[in-house]
C-alpha positions in Angstrom: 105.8 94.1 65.7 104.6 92.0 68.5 106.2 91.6 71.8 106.6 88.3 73.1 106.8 87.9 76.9 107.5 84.7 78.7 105.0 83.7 81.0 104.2 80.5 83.5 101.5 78.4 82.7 99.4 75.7 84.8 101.9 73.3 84.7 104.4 75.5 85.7 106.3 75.5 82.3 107.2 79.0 80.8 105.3 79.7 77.7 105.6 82.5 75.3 102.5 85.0 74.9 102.2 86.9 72.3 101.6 90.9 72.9 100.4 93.3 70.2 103.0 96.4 70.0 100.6 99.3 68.7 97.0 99.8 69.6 96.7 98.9 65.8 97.7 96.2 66.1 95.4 95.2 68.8 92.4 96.1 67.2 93.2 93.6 64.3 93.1 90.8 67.1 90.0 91.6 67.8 86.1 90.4 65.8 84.6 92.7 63.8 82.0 93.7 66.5 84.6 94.4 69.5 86.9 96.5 66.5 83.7 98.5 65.4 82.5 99.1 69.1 86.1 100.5 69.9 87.0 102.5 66.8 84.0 104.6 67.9 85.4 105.1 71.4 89.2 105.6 69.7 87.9 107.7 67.2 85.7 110.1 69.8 88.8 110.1 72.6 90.9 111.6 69.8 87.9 114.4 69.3 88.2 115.2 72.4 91.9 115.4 72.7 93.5 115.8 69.6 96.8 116.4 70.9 96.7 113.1 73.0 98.8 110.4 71.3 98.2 107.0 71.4 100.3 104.5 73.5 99.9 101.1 75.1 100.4 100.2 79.1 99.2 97.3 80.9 98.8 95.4 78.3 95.9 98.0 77.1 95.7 100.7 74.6 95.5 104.2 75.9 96.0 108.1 75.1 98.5 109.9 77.0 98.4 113.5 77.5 101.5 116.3 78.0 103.4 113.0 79.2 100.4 111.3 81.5 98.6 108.5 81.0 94.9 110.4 79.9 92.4 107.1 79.4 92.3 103.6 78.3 90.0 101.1 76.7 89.9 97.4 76.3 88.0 94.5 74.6 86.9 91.6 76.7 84.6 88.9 76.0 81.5 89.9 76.6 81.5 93.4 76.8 84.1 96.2 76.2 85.8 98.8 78.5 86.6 102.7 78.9 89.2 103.3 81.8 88.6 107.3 82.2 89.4 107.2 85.8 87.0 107.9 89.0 86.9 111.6 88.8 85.4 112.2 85.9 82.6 108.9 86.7 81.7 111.0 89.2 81.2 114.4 86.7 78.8 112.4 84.8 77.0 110.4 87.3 73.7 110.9 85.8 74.8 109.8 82.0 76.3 106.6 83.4 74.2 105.9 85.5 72.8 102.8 83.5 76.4 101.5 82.8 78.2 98.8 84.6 80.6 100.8 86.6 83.0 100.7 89.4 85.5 102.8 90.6 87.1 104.4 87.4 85.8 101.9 84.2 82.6 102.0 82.1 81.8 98.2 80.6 79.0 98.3 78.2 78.1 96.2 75.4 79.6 95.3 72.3 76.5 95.8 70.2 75.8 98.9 72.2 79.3 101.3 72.3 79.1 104.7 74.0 78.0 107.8 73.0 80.3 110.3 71.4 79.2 112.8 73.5 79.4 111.3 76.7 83.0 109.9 75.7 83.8 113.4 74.8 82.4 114.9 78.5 84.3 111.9 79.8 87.8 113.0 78.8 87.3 116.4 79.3 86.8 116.0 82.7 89.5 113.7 82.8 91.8 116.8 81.3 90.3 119.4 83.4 91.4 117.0 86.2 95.1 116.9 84.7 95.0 120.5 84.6 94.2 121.1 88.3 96.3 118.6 89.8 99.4 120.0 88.0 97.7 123.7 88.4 97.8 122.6 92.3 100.1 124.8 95.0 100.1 121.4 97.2 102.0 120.0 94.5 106.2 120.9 94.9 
C-alpha cells in the first residue's frame, strides 16, 4: 500500500506525493544497483540484530529495536546511506575513516556497498549504546 501525502509545490498548488508503506516496497522504487547495494546493508543489519523489525520513519526505512528506533538507510542519487547514529561513528573511526561521513551517517557508493562486517560492528555498538542509556541510573 502506498501512502499519499499532500504536499505544496513551486507554484504553491498542493500536489499529491506518493510514499512507499513497507521498506519493501521502497526497494522496488529503486534501480537495480541502489536495490543490490542496500539488500546487502538490510540483509547484514538483520545479522546483527535479528530480533530488530523493520519499520519506516522519516520517510526512510529503518530497524527498531525493543521499541527504539535502532538504524536507518536510504538511497539517494548518487550514493547511498547508513544512519547508525554518532556513537557508534565514533567506535569505528578507523574503518570509516575513508567514508563520507558526518555526524551520525555513512554515504558511500552505489557500486561499492559496505562491508558486512563493519555493518555488523556498526549496530552493535549502536545496541550496546541502547543498552547503556536504558542500563543508566541518571535515567528516572
Amino acid at each position: 500500500m502506498i501512502f499519499r501525502r499532500c504536499a505544496w509545490n513551486i507554484l504553491g498548488f498542493t500536489t499529491m506525493i506518493e510514499r512507499p508503506s513497507s521498506v519493501h516496497e521502497y526497494l522496488a522504487g529503486l534501480s537495480e544497483d541502489k536495490r543490490a547495494a542496500l539488500e546487502k546493508l538490510r540483509q547484514s543489519i538483520k545479522a546483527a540484530a535479528p530480533r530488530s523489525e523493520e519499520c519506516f520513519s522519516y520517510g526512510m526505512p529503518a530497524f527498531r529495536l525493543n521499541g527504539r528506533m535502532l538504524v536507518y538507510f536510504h538511497g539517494a542519487k548518487n550514493h547511498c546511506s547508513f544512519f547508525p547514529g554518532a556513537f557508534p561513528l565514533v567506535v569505528c573511526k578507523k574503518e570509516v575513516e575513508h567514508y563520507d561521513t558526518s555526524k551520525g551517517t555513512i554515504r558511500f557508493p552505489i557500486d561499492k556497498p559496505l562491508p558486512s562486517a563493519l555493518v555488523r560492528k556498526l549496530v552493535k555498538a549502536r545496541i550496546a549504546e541502547g543498552n547503556a542509556k536504558r542500563k543508566s541510573p541518571l535515567k528516572k
